[in-house]
Each structure stands twice: as C-alpha cells, then as structure tokens.
C-alpha positions in Angstrom: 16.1 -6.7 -9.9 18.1 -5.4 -12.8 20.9 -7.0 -14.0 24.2 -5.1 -15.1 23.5 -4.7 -18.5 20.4 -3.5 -17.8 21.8 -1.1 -15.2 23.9 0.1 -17.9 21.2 0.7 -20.5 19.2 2.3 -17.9 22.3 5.0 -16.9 22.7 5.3 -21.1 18.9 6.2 -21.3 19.5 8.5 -18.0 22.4 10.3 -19.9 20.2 10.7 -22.7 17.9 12.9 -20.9 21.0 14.8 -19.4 22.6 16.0 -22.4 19.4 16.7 -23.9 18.6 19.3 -21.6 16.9 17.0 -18.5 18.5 17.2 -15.5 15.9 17.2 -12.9 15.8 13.3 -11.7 12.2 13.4 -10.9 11.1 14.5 -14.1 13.4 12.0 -16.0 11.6 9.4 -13.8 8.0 10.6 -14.6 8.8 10.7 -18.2 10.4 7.2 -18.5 7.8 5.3 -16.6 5.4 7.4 -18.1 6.5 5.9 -21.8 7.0 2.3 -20.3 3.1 2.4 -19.4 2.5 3.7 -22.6 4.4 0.8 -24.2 3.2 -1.9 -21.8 -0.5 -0.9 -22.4 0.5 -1.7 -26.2 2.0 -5.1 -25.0 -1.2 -5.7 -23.2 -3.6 -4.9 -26.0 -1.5 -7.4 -28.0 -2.3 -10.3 -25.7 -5.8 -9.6 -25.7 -6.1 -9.3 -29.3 -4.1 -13.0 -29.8 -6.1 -14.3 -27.0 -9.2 -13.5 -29.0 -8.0 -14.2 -32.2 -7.0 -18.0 -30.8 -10.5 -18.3 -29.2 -12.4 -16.6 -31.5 -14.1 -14.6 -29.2 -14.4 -10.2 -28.9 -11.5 -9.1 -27.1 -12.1 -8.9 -22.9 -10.0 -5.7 -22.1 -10.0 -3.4 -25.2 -7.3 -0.9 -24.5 -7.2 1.3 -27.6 -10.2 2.4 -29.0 -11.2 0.7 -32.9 -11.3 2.8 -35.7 -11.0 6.4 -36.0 -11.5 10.1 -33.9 -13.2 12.8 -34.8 -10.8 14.3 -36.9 -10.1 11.4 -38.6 -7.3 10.1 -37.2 -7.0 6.5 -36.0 -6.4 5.5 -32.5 -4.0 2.4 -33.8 -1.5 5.6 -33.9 -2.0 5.7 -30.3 0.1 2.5 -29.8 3.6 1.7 -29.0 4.3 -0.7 -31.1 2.8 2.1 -34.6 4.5 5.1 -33.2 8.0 4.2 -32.6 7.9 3.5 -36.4 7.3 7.3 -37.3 9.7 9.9 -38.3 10.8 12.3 -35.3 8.3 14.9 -36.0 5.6 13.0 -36.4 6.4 10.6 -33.4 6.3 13.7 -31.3 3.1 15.2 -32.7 1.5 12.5 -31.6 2.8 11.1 -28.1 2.2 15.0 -27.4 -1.3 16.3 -28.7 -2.3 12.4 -28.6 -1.0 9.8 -26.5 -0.6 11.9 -23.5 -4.0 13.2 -23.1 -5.4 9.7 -24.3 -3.7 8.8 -20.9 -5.2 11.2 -18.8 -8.4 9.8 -19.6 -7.6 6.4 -19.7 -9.5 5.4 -16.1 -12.7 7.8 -16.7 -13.7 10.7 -15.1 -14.0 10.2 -11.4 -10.8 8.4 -10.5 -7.7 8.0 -8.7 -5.7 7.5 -12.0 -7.5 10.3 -13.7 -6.6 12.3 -10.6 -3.1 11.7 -10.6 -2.9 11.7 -14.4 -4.6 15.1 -15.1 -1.3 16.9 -15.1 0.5 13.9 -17.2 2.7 15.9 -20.1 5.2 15.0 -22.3 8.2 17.3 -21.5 10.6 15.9 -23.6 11.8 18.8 -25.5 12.8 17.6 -29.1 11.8 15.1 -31.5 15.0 14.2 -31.6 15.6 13.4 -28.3 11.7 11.5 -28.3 13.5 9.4 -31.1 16.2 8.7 -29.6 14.4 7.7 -25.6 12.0 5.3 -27.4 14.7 3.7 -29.5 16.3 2.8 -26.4 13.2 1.8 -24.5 12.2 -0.5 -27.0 15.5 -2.4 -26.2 14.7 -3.2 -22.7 12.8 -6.7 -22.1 9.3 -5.8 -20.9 8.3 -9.1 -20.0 8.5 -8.4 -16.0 5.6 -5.8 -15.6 7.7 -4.9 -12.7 10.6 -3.6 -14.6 9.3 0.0 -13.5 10.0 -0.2 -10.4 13.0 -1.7 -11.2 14.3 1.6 -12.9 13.0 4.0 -10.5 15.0 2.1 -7.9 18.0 2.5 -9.9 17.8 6.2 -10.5 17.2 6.3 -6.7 20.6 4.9 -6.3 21.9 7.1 -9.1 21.2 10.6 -7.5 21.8 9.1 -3.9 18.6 10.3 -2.2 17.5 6.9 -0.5 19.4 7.3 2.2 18.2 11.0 2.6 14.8 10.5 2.8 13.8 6.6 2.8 12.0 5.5 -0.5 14.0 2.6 -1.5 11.7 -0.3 -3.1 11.4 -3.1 -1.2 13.2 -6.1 -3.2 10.4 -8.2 -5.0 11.4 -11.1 -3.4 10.8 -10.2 0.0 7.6 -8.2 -1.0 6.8 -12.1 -2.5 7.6 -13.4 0.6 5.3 -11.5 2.8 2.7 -11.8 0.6 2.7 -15.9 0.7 3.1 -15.6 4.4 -0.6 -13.3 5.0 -2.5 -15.6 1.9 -4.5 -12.5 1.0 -8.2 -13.6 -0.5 -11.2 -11.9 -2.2 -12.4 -10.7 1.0 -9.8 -8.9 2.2 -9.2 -5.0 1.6 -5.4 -4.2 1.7 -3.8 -1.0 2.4 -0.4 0.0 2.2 -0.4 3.3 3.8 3.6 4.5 2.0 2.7 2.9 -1.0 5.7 4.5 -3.3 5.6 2.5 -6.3 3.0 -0.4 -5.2 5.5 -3.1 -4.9 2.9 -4.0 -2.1 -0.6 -4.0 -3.9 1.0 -5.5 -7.1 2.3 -8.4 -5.4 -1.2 -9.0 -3.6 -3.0 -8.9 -6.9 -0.5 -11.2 -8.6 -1.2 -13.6 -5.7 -4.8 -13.4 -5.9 -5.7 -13.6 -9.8 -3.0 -16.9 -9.4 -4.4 -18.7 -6.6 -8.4 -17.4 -6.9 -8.8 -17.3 -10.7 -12.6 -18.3 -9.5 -13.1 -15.0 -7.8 -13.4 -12.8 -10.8 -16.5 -14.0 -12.8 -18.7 -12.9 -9.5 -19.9 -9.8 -10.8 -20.4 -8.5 -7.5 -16.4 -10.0 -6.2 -15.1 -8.4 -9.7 -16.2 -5.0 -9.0 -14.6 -5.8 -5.2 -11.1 -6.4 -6.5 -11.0 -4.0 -9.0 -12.3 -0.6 -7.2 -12.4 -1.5 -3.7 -9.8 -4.0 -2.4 -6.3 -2.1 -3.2 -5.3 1.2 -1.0 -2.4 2.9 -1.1 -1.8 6.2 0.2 1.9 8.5 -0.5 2.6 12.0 -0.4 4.5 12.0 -3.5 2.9 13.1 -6.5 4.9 11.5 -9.0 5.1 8.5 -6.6 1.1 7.9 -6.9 1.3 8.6 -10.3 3.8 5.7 -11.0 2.2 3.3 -8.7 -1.3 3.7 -10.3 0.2 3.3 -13.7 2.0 0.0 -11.7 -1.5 -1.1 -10.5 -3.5 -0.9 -13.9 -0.7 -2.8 -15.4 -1.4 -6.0 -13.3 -5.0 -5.6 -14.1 -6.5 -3.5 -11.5 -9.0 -0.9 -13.2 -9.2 1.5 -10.6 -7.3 1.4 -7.3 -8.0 3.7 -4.6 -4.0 5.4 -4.4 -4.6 8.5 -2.4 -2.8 11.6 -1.5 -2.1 11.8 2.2 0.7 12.2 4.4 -0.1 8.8 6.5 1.3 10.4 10.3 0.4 14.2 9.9 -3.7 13.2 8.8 -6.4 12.1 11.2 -7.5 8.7 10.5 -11.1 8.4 11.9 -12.3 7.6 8.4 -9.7 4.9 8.1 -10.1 3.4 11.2 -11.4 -0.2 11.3 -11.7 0.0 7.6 -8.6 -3.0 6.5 -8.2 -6.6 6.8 -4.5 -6.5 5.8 -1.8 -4.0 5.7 1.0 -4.7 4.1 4.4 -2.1 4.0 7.9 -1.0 4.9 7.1 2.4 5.5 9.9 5.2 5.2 11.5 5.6 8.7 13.7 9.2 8.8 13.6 9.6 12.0 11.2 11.7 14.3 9.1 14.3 13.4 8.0 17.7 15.0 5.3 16.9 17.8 3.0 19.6 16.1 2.7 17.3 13.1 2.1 14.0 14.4 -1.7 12.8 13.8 -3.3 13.2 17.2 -5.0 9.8 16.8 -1.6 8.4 16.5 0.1 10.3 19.4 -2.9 8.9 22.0 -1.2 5.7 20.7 1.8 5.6 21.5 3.8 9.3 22.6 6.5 9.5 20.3 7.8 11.4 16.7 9.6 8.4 15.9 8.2 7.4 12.9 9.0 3.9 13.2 6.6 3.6 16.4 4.2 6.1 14.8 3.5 3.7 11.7 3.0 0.5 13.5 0.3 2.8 15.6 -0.8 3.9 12.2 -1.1 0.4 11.4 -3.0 -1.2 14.5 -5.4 1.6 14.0 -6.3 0.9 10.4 -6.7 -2.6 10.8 -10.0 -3.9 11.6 -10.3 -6.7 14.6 -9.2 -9.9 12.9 -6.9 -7.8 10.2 -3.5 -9.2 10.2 -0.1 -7.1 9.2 3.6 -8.6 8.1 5.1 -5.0 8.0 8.9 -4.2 7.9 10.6 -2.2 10.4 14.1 -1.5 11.5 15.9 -3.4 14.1 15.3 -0.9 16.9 11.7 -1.3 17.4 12.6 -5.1 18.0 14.8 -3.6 21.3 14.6 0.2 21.5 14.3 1.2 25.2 13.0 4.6 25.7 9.4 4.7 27.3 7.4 4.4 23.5 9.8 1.4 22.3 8.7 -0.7 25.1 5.0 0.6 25.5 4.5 -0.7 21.5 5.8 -3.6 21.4 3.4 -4.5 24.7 0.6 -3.5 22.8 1.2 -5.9 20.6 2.0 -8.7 22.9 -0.5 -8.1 25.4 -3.3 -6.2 23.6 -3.3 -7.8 20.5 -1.5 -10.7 19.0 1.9 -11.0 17.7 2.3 -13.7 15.4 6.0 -13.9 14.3 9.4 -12.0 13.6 11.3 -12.6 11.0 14.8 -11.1 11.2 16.3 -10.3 7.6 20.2 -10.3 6.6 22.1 -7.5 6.5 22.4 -6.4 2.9 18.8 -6.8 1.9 18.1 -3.2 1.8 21.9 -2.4 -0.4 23.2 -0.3 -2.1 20.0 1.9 -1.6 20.4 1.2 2.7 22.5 -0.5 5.1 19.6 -0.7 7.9 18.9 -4.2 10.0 15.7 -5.0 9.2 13.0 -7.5 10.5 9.3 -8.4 9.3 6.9 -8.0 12.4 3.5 -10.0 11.6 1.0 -9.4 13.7 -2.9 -9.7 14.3 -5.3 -6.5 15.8 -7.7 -8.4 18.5 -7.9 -5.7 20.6 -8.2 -8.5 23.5 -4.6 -9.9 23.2 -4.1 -13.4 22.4 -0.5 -13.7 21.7 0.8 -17.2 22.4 4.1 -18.3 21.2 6.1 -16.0 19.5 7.6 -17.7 16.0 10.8 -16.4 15.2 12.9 -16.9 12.1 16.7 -16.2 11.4 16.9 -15.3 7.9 20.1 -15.8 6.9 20.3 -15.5 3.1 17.4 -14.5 0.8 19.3 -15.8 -2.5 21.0 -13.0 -3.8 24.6 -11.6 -2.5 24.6 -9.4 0.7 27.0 -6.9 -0.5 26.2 -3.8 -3.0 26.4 -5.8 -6.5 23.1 -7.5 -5.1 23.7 -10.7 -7.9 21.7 -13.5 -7.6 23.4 -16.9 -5.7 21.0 -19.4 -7.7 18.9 -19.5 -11.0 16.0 -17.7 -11.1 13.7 -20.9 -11.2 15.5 -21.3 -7.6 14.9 -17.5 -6.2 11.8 -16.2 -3.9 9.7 -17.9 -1.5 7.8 -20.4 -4.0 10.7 -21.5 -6.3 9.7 -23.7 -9.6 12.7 -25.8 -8.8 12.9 -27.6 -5.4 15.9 -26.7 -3.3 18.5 -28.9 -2.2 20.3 -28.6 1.2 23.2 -26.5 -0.2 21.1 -24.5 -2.2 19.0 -23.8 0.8 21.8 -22.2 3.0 21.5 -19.5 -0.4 18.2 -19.1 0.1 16.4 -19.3 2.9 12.8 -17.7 1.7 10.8 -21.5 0.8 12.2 -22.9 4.6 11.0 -19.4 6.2 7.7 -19.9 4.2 7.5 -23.7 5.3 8.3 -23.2 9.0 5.5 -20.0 9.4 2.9 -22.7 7.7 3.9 -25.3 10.6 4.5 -22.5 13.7 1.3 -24.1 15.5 2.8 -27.8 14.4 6.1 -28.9 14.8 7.8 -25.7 15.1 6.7 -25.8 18.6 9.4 -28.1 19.2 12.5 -26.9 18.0 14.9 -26.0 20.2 16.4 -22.5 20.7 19.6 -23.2 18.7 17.4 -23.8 15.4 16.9 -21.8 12.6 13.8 -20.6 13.7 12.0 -21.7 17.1 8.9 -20.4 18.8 9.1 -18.2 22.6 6.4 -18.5 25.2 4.3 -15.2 25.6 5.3 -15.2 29.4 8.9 -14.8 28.4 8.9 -12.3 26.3 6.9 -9.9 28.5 9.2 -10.9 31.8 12.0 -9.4 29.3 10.2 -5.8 28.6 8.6 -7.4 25.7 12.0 -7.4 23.7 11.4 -8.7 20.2 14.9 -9.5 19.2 15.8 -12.5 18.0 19.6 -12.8 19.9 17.8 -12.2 23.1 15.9 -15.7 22.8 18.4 -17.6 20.6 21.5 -20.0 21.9 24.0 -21.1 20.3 25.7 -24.3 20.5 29.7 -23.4 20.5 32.5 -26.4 19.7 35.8 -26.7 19.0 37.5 -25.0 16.1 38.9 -28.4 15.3 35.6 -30.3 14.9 34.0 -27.6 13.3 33.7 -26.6 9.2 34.9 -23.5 7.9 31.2 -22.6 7.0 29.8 -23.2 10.5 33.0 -20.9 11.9 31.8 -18.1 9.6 28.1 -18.4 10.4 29.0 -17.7 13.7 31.3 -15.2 13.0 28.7 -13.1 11.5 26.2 -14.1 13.9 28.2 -12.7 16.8 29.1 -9.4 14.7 25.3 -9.0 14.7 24.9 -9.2 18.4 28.0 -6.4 18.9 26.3 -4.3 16.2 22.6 -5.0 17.8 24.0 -4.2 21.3 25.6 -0.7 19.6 22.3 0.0 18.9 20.6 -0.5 22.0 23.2 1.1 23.7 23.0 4.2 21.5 19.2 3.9 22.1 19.8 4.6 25.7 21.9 7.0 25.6 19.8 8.7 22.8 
C-alpha cells in the first residue's frame, strides 16, 4: 500500500499529465504502468546480468536483445536505465518508434500479452512532458513489483469511480492471506475469473516459486507454470493489459489473461477445467435477465451478481477444486429465494470449508462494504462437516480512510518475519486466522462459541436456512462494566454495532 509520500508523488505525477494536455484517467493509467514495466523489465535484466556475472554463467532470462538492429542501432537504448539519460528529443524518438513496439512483441507472436499489447502506444504528447514523467518515475522505489497496482488503486480513488463500478484492488495482505490458506502447488490450474490487475495470480506465483523452488527445472512442470497454470479473465482492455504486464513481471512468460465478460459468456469450455479459483469479483448489483450466461442462471435464478459469480465459480471448478473467494456480507444472510438456494448448494451439495468475516474498513477509502472470505470445495456429493468460522477483527493496518499500518512491516500479513506478541496480535489478526484454519480439523473443534473463531455443526447451519453469518452462531459472554477493561467494552461495542448494521441489511434484504 502506498504510503503518503508516495501518494503525494503519485498525484504530482497525475498533475503532470493534466496540465500537459492528459486528462482522460484511463489513459494516464495505461501510460504510467505502461513505463513502470518498461523500467522494471530494465530492473529485471540487471539482476540477471549480476547474477551471471557472480556465477559466471550465460544469463537465464535475457530481456533485451545483445548488440545491434538492423539499422544499426543498439538495443541497450531500449533500456530504462540508458534512456532516461537522453535529451528530450531523443528520449522520445526512442520510447516511441522503439521501446513501444519492442513491447508489443515482447511475448511472441501467438499470445495473450502480444494480444493485449498490439495496440500499446506512447501518447504522451511532448518530449517535454516524456522528460519530465520519467524524471519523476525514476524517483519512486521499485523494489515492490507490486507498486503498479498500488498506483492504479490510487488513481481509482482519485477520479472516485470504485464505488461506481467495483474495481478496487484487493489489499495485498488479504490477497496474501487467502493464498497461504488454499497452498496452491504445481498441479493446480488457477483462475481468477475478474482478474483486474492480477493481484490474485501474482500472489499465487510468488507462493509457489517460494515454497516449490524444485518444480521449475521439470521441463515438462516449467512449461506448466508458465503457459498453462495462471487464468485470468476481465472485460477491461486496459485492465488485461496491466495485469499481463503484472504477471510477466513476477516471472510468468505467458499467462492465459483473456477477454470475456465472466456472467454474460457461456462457460462449457470452462467447465471442470480449474483446481483453484481465487477472486473478489466486482459486485454492482444485478444485471438484465437477457445477459446473464444461461449456464449460470440454471444455477442459481438470479441477476445478482454476487450469487451469479459464486455459480460462476462452482462451475469452473473441477471436483476436488477448492475456492477462498470474497463476497459481501449479504450472501452470508440474504433471504430472497436465490440467497438461500446458494448457500445450500454449498452446504449440502458440495463442501463448505470456512468463513472468514473481515473488519469493516478493509475495502477504504475505495469501499465501505462488509466483507467475508467464503472457502469452499466443489464435490458435487456434499461433504460439508463443521463449518470453521473466524472473526477477523484487525488485519494490521487502521480501519478508517488513512489505511496506515498499526505495526512494522516485518509484523504485517499472514506470515510475518517477526513473531507476534499478544498485544501485537489484537493489531493483526492475519498469522492467528492462518494458524487456527491449519488446526480447524484439530483443536479448533473445541473452542467454544465465544472464541475468536469456533467451528458449527453442518446440521445447524441447515436447520437455520443455511445462514452463513458469523453473529448468528457466535455468543458472547457479557460482564459488568466494573470488572471489565476499557478495550473489552469497545470490542463489544463494535461488535454489537455490527449486528444492528448486519440486521439493517437483512432487513433491507427482505423488504428488497
């Protein structure tokens, strides 16, 4: 997550673009995080050249071509780190006639990143202005490969349009989080079908090159994880764009980020095909019955496309394919007919594994929506036992609109460097959630309802209309004021404004 000086040399790079005649948000996006590849590609190219110049081996992944083009010309003018050095006009010249097309062909011929790239052009208008957008880009710290999502979620903030239409980034923690908690492997082929940026498939990769270092010097494995594991699918241009450029620059060569518009598209090619889906798809509301996918509507009958993606999501998961997707609150406890006919299917058709309810605050500034993370299993012959449920109630940064982190960075996310102590745990609750969901077949079975999280029998949950939410199973042990710290009177002070506002919501549900 930025940080406020990097917020405020994002918004001087954004007013860059303004008073040099770019206004359109989307194109300012496209052009920045289409020069932040640029200069991470450089960044990477320098590794691999130090890496071989300490082993003494040929370089592994050569980036930039060696020596010259036909004309002459050599491709170490290509790179970040040679053309920032140029005078305006000549700096322009070449991220124009060179660097750009050198992009579109970057991934070959034949593939997603050529597809999405063929249209790539620099549309900065001046050399001037080109001078001045790479000066200031060369002053924000690369060394998070994720900083590019990082900006795009601050512009998103900046022209107020997340709460229009729903494409926030999920923070990186909680991404992190969901990741540890489905232990993706070699094997598996991941999908996230509203991939945006690929907070998702980026996360997944980081997890597996760290914890199966083995898997990539199988040829046959290799090839797997680099053209066959990762799907994403968006019906955003410059959103597919983005993420591939996100995906190459953890190391995936060509992932398979599609074009498609996940609810309106038959799926019968798709169906089956994953072994983990992992998203927080955008939920606007309902759509128009004539658009919903008819595979999806002999699902579940609904245009609410919170219902339609979890639909989406048992259908692209093959039997034995696990999901930790997030969803808002009112699929936990919605009422109408196709609230209560998915959340059966899950119980009682497949297996539902856990809920994790998430703070209010997670989603600010960018949304204010209650949010939980549903993890679940396709069997297709039911299976569900006892329900884990987790009460998340701080995920180590503030829960207001500043967002600031509560604890050092080696002490943030769900596998700090740093143990935790007790106090530092009630700021961050991500390693305890991680801990319990290892142990939910172990001890967890014995915690009692008043715990942080606690397990509910299957039996239970479908005697109460299959509600998912958390409040409905949970009790609370109530003493005197007297007796009681100031901290454990304000845990339940927000713990009872979260049933009023969850029983709003239910109520609005039914009347809706």
């Amino acid at each position: 997550m930025l940080t406020g000086e990097l917020r405020a040399q994002v918004d001087r790079l954004w007013d860059a673009f303004w008073s040099g005649g770019i206004a359109n948000p989307l194109e300012v996006m496209e052009q920045v995080t289409s020069l932040l590849f640029i200069r991470r590609l450089d960044q990477l190219h320098t590794l691999e050249e130090r890496k071989a110049s300490r082993t003494g081996r040929p370089m592994a992944r050569r980036i930039f071509p060696d020596g010259t083009d036909g004309q002459g010309r050599a491709f170490e003018d290509l790179r970040w780190s040679r053309f920032r050095h140029f005078e305006a006009k000549a700096m322009f010249a070449v991220v124009a006639d060179r660097v750009f097309p050198f992009l579109r062909g970057l991934g070959g011929t034949d593939t997603a990143f050529a597809r999405h790239m063929k249209d790539a052009r620099l549309t900065i208008p001046t050399p001037a202005l080109l001078a001045r957008v790479v000066e200031m880009m060369e002053a924000l710290p690369l060394d998070d490969a994720d900083l590019m999502g990082d900006i795009y979620e601050h512009m998103l903030g900046r022209i107020a349009s997340a709460g229009q239409n729903g494409q926030f980034r999920t923070p990186r923690h909680i991404i992190a989080l969901m990741v540890e908690m489905t232990r993706p492997t070699p094997r598996d082929v991941i999908v996230d079908p509203a991939s945006g940026t690929c907070g998702f498939l980026t996360a997944a990769a980081a997890h597996l090159f760290r914890h199966h270092p083995e898997a990539l010097l199988d040829a046959a494995t290799r090839r797997h994880i680099h053209h066959d594991m990762f799907h994403g699918y968006d019906f955003d241009r410059t959103m597919l764009r983005i993420g591939t450029m996100n995906m190459m620059t953890h190391g995936i060569e060509d992932p398979s980020v599609d074009y498609r518009d996940s609810l309106a598209e038959d799926h019968a090619r798709d169906v089956g095909r994953y072994s983990l889906v992992l998203a927080n798809p955008p939920f606007a509301g309902s759509l128009d019955a004539g658009a919903v996918a008819k595979d999806l509507a002999a699902v579940v009958k609904t245009r609410k496309t919170e219902l339609l993606f979890i639909a989406l999501f048992l259908r692209l998961l093959k039997p034995g394919g696990r999901a930790a997707v997030v969803v808002p609150d009112g699929v936990l406890f919605g009422a109408s007919r196709a609230h209560r006919e998915i959340r059966r299917l899950l119980v009682e058709e497949h297996r539902l594994d856990g809920v994790v309810s998430l703070p209010a605050g997670v989603f600010r500034p960018y949304a204010g929506v209650s949010c939980a993370i549903l993890l679940f299993t396709r069997t297709d012959s039911g299976g569900t036992g006892d329900v884990w449920f987790h009460d998340m109630a701080a995920d180590g940064w503030s829960l207001d609109d500043k967002r600031q982190p509560l604890l050092p960075e080696a002490k943030l996310g769900p596998v700090p460097a740093v143990p935790l102590t007790a106090e530092e745990h009630a700021r961050n609750n991500l390693p305890d959630v991680l801990a319990r969901w290892n142990d939910r077949a172990g001890g967890e079975r014995a915690r009692p309802r008043t715990a942080q999280s606690f397990c509910v029998p299957k039996a239970e949950i479908a005697a109460a209309g299959w509600d998912l939410s958390l409040n409905r199973y949970k009790k609370v042990v109530r003493a005197t004021a007297a007796h009681r710290a100031p901290g454990d009177i304000l845990a339940d002070l927000r713990r009872l404004e979260g049933e009023i506002a969850a029983g709003m919501r239910k109520l609005e549900g039914m009347l809706g």
